[in-house]
N, CA, C and O atoms as CSV, one atom per row, in Angstrom:
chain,resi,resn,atom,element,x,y,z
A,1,UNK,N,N,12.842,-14.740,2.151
A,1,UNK,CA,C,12.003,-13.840,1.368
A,1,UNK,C,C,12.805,-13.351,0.164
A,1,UNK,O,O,14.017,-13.265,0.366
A,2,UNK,N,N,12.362,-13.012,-1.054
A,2,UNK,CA,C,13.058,-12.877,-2.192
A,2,UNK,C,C,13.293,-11.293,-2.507
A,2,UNK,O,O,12.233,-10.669,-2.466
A,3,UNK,N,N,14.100,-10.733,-2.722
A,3,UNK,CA,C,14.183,-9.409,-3.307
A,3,UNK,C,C,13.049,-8.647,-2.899
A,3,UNK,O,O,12.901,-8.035,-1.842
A,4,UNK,N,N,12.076,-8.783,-4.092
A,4,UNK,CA,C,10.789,-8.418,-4.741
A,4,UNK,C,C,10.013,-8.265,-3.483
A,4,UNK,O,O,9.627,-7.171,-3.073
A,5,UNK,N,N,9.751,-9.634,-2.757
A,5,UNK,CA,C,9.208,-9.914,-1.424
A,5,UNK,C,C,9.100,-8.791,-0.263
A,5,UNK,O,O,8.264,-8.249,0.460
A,6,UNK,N,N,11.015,-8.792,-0.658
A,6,UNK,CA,C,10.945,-7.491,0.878
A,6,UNK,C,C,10.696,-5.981,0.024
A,6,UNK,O,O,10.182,-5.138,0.760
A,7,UNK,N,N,10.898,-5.624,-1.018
A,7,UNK,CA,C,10.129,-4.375,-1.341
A,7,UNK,C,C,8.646,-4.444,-0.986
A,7,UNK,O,O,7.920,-3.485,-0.724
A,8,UNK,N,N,8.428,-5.302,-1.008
A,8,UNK,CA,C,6.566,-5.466,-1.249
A,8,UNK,C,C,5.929,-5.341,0.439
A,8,UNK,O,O,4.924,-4.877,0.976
A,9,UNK,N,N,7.023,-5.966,0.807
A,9,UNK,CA,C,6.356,-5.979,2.623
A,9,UNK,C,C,6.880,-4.698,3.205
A,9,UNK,O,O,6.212,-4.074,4.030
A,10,UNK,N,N,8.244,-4.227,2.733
A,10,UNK,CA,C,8.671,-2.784,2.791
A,10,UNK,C,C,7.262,-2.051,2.582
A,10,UNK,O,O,6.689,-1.643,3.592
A,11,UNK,N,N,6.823,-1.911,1.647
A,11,UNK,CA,C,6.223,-1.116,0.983
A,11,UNK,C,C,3.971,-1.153,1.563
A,11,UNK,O,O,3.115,-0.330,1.238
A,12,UNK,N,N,3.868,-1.953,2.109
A,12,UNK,CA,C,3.051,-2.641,2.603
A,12,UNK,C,C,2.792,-1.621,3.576
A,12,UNK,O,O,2.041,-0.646,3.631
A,13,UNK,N,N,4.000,-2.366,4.639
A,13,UNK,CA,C,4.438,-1.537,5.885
A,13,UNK,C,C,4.000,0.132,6.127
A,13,UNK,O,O,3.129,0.623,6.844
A,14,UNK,N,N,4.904,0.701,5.290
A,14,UNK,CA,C,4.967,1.958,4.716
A,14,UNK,C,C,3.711,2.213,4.434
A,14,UNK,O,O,3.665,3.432,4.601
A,15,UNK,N,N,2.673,1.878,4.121
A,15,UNK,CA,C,1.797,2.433,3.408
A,15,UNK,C,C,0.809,2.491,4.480
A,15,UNK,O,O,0.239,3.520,4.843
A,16,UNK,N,N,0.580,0.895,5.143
A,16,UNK,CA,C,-0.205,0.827,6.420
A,16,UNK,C,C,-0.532,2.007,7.483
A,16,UNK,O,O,-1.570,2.492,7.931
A,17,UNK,N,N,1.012,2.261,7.690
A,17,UNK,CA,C,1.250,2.939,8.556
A,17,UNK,C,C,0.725,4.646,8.284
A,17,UNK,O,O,0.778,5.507,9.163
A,18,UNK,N,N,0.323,4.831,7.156
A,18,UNK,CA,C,0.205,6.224,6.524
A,18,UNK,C,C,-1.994,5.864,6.902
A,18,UNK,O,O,-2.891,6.701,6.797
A,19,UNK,N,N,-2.075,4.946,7.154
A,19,UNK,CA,C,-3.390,4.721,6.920
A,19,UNK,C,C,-4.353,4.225,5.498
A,19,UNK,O,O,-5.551,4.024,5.299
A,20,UNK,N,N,-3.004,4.156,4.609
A,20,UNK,CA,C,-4.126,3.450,3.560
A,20,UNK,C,C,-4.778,1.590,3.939
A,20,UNK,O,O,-4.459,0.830,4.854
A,21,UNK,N,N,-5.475,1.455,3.122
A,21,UNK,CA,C,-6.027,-0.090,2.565
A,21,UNK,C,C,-4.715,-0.477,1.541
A,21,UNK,O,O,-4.130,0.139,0.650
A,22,UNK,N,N,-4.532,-2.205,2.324
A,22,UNK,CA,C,-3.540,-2.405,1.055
A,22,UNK,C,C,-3.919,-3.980,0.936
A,22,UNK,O,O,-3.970,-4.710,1.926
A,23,UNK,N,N,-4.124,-4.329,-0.110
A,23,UNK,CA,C,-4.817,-5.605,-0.762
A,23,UNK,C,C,-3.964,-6.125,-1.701
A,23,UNK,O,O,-3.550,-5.515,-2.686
A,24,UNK,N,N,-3.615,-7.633,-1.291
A,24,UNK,CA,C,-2.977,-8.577,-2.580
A,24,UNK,C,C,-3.976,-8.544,-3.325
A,24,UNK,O,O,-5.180,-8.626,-3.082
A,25,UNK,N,N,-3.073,-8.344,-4.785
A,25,UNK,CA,C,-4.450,-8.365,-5.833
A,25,UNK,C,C,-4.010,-10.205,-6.592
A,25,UNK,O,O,-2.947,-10.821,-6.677
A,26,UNK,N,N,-5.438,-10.531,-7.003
A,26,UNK,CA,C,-4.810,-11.903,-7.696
A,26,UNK,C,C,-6.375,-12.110,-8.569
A,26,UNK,O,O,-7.483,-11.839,-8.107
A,27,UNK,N,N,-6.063,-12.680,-9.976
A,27,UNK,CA,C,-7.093,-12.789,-10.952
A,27,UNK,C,C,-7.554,-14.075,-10.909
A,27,UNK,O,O,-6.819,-15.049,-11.073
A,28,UNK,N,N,-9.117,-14.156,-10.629
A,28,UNK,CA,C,-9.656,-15.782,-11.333
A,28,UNK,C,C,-9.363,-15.909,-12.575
A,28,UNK,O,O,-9.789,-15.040,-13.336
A,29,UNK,N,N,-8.641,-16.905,-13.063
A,29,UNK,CA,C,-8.582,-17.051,-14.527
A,29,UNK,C,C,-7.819,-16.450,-15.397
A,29,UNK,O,O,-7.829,-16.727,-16.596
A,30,UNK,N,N,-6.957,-15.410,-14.769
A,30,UNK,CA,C,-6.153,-14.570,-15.936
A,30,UNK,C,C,-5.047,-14.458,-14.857
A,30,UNK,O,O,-5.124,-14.795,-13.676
A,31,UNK,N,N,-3.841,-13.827,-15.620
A,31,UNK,CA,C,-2.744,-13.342,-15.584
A,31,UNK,C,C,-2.465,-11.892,-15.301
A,31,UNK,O,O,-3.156,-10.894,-15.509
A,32,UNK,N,N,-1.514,-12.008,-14.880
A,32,UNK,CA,C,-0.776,-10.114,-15.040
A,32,UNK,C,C,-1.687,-9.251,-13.687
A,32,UNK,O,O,-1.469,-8.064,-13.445
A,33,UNK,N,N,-2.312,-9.763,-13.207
A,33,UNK,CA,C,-2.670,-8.703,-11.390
A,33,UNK,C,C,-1.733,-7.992,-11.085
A,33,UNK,O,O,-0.664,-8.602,-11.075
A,34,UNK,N,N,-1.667,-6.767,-10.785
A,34,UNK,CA,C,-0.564,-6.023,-10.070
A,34,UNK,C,C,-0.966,-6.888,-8.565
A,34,UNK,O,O,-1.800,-7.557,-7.954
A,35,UNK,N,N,0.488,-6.199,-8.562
A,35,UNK,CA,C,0.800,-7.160,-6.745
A,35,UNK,C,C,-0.241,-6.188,-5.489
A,35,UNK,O,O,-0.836,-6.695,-4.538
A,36,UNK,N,N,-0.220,-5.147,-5.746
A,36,UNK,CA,C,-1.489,-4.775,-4.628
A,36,UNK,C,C,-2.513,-3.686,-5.006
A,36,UNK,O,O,-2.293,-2.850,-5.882
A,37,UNK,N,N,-3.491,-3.745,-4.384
A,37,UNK,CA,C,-4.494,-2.650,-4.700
A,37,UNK,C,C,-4.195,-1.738,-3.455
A,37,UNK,O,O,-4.225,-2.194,-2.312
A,38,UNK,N,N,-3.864,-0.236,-3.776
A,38,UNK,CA,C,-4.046,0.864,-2.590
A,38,UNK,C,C,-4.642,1.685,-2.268
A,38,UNK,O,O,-4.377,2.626,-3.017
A,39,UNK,N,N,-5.644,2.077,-1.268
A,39,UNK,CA,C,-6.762,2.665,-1.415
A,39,UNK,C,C,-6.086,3.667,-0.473
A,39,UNK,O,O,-5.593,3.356,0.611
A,40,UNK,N,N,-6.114,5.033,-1.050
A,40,UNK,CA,C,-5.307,6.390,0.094
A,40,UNK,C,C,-5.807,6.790,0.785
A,40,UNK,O,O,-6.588,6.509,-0.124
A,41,UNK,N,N,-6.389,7.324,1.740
A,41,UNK,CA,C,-7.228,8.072,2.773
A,41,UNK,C,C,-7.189,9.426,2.047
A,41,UNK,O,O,-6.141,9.648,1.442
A,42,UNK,N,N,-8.259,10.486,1.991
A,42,UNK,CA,C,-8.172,11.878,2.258
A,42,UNK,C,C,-7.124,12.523,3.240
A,42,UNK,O,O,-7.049,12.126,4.403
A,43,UNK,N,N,-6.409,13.408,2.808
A,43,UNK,CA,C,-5.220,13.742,3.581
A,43,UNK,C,C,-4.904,15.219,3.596
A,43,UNK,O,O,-5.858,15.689,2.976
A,44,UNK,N,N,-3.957,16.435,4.015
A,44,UNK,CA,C,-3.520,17.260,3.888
A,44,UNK,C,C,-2.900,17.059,2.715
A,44,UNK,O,O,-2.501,16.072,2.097
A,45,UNK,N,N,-2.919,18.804,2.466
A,45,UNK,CA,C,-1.722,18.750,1.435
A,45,UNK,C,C,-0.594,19.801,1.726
A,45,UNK,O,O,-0.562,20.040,2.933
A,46,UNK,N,N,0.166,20.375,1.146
A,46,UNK,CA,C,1.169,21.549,1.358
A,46,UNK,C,C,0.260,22.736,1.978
A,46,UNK,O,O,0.398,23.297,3.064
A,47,UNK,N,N,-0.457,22.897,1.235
A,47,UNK,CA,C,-1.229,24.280,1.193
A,47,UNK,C,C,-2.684,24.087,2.362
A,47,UNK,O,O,-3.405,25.072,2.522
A,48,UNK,N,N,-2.969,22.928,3.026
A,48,UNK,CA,C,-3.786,23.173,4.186
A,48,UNK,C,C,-4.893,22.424,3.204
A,48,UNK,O,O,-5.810,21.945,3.870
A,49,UNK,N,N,-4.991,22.261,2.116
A,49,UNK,CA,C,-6.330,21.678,1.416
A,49,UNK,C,C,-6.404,20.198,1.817
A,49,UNK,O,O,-5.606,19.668,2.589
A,50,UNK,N,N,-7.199,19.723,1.358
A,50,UNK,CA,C,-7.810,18.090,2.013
A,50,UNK,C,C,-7.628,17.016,0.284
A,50,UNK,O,O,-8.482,17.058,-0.602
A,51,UNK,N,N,-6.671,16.387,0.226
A,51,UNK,CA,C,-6.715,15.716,-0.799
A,51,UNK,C,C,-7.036,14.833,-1.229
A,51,UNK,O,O,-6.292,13.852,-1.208
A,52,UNK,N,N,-8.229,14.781,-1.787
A,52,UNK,CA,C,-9.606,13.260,-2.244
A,52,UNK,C,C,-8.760,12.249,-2.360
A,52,UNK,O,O,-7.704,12.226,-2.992
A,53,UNK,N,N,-9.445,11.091,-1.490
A,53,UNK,CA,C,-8.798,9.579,-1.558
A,53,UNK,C,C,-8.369,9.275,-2.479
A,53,UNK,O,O,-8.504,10.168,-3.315
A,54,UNK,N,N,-7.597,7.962,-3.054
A,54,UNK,CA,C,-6.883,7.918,-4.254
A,54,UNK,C,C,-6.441,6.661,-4.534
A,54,UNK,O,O,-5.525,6.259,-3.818
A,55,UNK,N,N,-6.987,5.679,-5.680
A,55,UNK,CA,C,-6.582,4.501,-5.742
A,55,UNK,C,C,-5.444,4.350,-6.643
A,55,UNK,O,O,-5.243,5.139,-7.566
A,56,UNK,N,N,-4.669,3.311,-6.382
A,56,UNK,CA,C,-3.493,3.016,-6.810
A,56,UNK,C,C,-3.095,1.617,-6.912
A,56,UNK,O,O,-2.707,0.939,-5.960
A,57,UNK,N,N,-3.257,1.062,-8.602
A,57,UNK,CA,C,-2.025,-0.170,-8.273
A,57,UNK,C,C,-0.983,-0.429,-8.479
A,57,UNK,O,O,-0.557,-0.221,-9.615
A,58,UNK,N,N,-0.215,-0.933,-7.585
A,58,UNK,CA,C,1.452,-1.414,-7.522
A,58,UNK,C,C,2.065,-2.191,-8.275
A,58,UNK,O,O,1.322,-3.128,-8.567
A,59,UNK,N,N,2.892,-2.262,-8.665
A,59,UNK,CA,C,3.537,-3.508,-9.564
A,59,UNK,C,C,4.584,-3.870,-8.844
A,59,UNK,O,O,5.331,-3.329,-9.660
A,60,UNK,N,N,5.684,-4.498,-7.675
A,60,UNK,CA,C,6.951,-4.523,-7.170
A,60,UNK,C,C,7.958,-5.214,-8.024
A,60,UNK,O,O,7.351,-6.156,-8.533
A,61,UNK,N,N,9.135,-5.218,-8.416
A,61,UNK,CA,C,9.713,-5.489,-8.917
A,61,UNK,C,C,11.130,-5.873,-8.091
A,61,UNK,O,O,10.895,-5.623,-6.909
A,62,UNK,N,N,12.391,-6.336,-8.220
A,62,UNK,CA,C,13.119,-6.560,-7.219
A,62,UNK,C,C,14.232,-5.596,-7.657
A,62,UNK,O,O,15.155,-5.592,-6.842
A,63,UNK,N,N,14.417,-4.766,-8.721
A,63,UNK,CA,C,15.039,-3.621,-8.373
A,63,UNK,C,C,14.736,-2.306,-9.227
A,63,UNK,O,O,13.537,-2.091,-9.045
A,64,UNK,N,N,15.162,-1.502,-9.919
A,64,UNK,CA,C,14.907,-0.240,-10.245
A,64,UNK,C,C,14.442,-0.158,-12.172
A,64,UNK,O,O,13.663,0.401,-12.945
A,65,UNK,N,N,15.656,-1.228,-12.130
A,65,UNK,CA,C,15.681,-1.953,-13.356
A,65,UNK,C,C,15.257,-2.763,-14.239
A,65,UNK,O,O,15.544,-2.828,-15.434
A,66,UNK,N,N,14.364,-3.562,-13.441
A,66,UNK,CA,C,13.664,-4.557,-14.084
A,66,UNK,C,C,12.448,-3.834,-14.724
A,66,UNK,O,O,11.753,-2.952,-14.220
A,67,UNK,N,N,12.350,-4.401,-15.938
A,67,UNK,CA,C,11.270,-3.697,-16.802
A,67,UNK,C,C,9.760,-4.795,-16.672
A,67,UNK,O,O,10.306,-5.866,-16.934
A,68,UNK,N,N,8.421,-5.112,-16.461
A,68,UNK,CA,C,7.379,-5.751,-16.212
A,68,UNK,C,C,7.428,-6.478,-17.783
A,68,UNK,O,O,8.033,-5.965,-18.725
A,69,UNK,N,N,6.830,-7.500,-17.848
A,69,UNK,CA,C,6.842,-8.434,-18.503
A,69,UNK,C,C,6.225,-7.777,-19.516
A,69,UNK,O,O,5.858,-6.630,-19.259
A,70,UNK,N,N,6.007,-8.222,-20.638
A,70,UNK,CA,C,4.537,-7.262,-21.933
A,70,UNK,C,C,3.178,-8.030,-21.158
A,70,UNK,O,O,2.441,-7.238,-20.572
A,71,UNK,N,N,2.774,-9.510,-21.101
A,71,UNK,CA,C,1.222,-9.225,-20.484
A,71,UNK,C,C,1.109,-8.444,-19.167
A,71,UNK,O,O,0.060,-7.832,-18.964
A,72,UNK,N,N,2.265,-8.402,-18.093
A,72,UNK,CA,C,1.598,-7.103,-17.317
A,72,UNK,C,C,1.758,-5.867,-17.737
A,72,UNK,O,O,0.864,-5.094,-17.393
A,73,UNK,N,N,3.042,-5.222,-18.691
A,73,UNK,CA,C,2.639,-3.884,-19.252
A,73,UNK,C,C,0.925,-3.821,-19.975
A,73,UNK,O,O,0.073,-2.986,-19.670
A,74,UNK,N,N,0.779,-4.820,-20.866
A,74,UNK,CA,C,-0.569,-4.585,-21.307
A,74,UNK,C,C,-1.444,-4.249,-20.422
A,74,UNK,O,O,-2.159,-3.263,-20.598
A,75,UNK,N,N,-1.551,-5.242,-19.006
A,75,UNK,CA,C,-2.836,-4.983,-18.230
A,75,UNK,C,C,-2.241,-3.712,-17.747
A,75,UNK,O,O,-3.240,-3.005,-17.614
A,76,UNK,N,N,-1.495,-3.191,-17.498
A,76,UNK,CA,C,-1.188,-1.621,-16.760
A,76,UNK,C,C,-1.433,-0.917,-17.671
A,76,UNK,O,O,-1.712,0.178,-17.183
A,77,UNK,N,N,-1.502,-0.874,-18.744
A,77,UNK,CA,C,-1.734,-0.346,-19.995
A,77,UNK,C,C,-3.866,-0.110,-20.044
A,77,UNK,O,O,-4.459,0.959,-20.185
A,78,UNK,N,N,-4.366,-1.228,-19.906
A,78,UNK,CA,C,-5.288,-1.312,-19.581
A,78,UNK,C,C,-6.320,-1.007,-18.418
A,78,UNK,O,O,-7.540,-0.933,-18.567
A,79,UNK,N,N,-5.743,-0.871,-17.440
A,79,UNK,CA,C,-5.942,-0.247,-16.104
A,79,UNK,C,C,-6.030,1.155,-16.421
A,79,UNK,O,O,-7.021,1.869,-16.266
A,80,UNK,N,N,-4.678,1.552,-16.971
A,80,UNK,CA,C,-4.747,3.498,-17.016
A,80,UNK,C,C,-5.121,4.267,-18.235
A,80,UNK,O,O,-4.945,5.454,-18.508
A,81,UNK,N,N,-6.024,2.705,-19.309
A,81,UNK,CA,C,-6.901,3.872,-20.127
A,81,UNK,C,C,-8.282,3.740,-19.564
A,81,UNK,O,O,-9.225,4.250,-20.168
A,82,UNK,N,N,-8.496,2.953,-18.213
A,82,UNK,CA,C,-9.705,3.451,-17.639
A,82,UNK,C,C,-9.348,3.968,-16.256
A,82,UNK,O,O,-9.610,3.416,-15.187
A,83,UNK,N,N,-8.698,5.134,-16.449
A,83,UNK,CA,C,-8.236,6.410,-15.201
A,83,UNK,C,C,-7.568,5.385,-14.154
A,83,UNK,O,O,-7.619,6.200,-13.233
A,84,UNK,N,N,-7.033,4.351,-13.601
A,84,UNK,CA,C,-6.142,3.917,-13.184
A,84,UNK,C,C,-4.643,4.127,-12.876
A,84,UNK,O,O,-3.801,4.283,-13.760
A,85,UNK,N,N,-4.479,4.122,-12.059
A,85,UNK,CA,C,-3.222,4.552,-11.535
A,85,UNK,C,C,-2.608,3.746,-11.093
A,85,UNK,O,O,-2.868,3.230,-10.006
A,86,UNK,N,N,-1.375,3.348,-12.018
A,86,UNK,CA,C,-0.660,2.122,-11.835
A,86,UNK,C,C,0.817,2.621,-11.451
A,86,UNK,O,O,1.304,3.445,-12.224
A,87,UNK,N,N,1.681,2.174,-10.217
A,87,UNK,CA,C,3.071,2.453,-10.031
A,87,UNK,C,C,3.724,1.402,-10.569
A,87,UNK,O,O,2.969,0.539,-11.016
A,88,UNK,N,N,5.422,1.091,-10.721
A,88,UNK,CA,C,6.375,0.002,-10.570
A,88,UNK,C,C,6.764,0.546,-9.773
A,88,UNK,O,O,6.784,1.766,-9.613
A,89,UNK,N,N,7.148,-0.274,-9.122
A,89,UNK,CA,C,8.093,-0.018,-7.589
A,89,UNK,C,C,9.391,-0.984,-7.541
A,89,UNK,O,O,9.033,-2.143,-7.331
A,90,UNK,N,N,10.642,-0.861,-7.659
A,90,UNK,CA,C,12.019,-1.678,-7.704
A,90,UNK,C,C,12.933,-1.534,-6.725
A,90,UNK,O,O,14.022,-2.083,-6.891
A,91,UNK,N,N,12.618,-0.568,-5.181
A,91,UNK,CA,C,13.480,-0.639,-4.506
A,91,UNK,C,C,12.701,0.295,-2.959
A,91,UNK,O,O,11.627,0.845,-3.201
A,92,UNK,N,N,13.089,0.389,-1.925
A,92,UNK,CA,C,12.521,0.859,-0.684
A,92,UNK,C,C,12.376,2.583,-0.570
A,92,UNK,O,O,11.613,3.252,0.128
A,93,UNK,N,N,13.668,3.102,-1.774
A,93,UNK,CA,C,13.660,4.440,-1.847
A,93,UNK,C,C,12.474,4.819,-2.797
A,93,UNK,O,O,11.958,5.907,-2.540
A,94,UNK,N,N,11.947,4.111,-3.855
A,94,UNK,CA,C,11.070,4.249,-4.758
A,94,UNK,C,C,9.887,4.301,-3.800
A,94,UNK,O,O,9.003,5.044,-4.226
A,95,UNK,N,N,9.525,3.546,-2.255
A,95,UNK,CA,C,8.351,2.966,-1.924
A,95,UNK,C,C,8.328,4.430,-1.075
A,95,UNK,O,O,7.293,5.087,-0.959
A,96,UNK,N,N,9.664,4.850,-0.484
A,96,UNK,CA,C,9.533,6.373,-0.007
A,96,UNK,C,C,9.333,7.275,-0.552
A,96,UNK,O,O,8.881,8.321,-0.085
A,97,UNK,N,N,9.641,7.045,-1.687
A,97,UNK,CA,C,9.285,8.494,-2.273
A,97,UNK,C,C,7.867,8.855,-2.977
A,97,UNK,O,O,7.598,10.036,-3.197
A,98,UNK,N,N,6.863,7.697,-3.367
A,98,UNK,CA,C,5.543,6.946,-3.173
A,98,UNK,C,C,4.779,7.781,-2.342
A,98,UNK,O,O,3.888,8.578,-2.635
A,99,UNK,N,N,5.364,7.411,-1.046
A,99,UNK,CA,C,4.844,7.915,0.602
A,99,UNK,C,C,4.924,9.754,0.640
A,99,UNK,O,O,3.975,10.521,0.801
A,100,UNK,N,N,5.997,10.009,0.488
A,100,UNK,CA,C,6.256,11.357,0.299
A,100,UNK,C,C,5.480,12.044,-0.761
A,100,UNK,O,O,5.172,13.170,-0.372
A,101,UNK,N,N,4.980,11.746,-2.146
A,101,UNK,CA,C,4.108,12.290,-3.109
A,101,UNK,C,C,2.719,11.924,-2.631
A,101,UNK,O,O,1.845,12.616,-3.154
A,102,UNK,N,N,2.318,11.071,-1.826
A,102,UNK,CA,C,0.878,10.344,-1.321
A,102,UNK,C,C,0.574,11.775,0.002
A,102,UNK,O,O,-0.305,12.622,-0.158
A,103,UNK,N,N,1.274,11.746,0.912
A,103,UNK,CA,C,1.840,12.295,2.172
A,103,UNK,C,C,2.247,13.463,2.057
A,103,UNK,O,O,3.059,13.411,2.981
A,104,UNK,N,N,2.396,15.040,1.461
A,104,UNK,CA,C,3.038,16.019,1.395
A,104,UNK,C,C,3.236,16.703,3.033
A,104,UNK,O,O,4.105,17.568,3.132
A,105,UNK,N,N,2.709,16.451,3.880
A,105,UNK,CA,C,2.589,17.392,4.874
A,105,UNK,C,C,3.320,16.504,6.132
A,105,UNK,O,O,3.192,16.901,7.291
A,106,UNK,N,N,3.979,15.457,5.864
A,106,UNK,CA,C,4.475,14.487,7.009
A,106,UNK,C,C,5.888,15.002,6.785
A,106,UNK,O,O,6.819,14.565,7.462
């Protein structure tokens, strides 16, 4: 498995386990898909409130450093001027700390 690979199944894992939806994303005909679609469950928050589900796509990268190519910055670019919520993710502490801002009350 490559770098990138095990962040992504890291991160998969991690997310499963919190109860979201997690979907390989892949385009008919085009380029640049973030690597997954994440759909959050309604959840606690700090303060006892209930926090509306929440979609999210991923980009994995194989470390902290790597910057996304320009056609996937464009499509992430494109995603979050229609309210989209796009992460990069480059390492397992990035995919925790993801979990921990998704998750406040775990």
């Amino acid at each position: 498995m490559t770098p990138e690979g095990k962040i992504q199944a890291y991160g998969k894992k991690r997310l499963t386990e919190k109860g979201c939806l997690v979907r390989k994303l892949g385009y008919e005909g085009r380029r640049a898909a973030t690597d997954h679609l994440v759909l959050v469950p309604p959840r606690e928050s700090l303060w006892c409130d209930i926090l509306p589900a929440k979609t999210l796509f991923v980009e994995y990268k194989r470390d902290e450093d790597i910057v996304p190519d320009p056609h996937q910055l464009r499509e992430h670019e494109r995603i979050r001027q229609h309210g989209g919520d796009v992460r990069i993710i480059g390492s397992k502490a990035q995919v925790d700390a993801l979990v921990a801002e998704l998750f406040p009350c775990d």
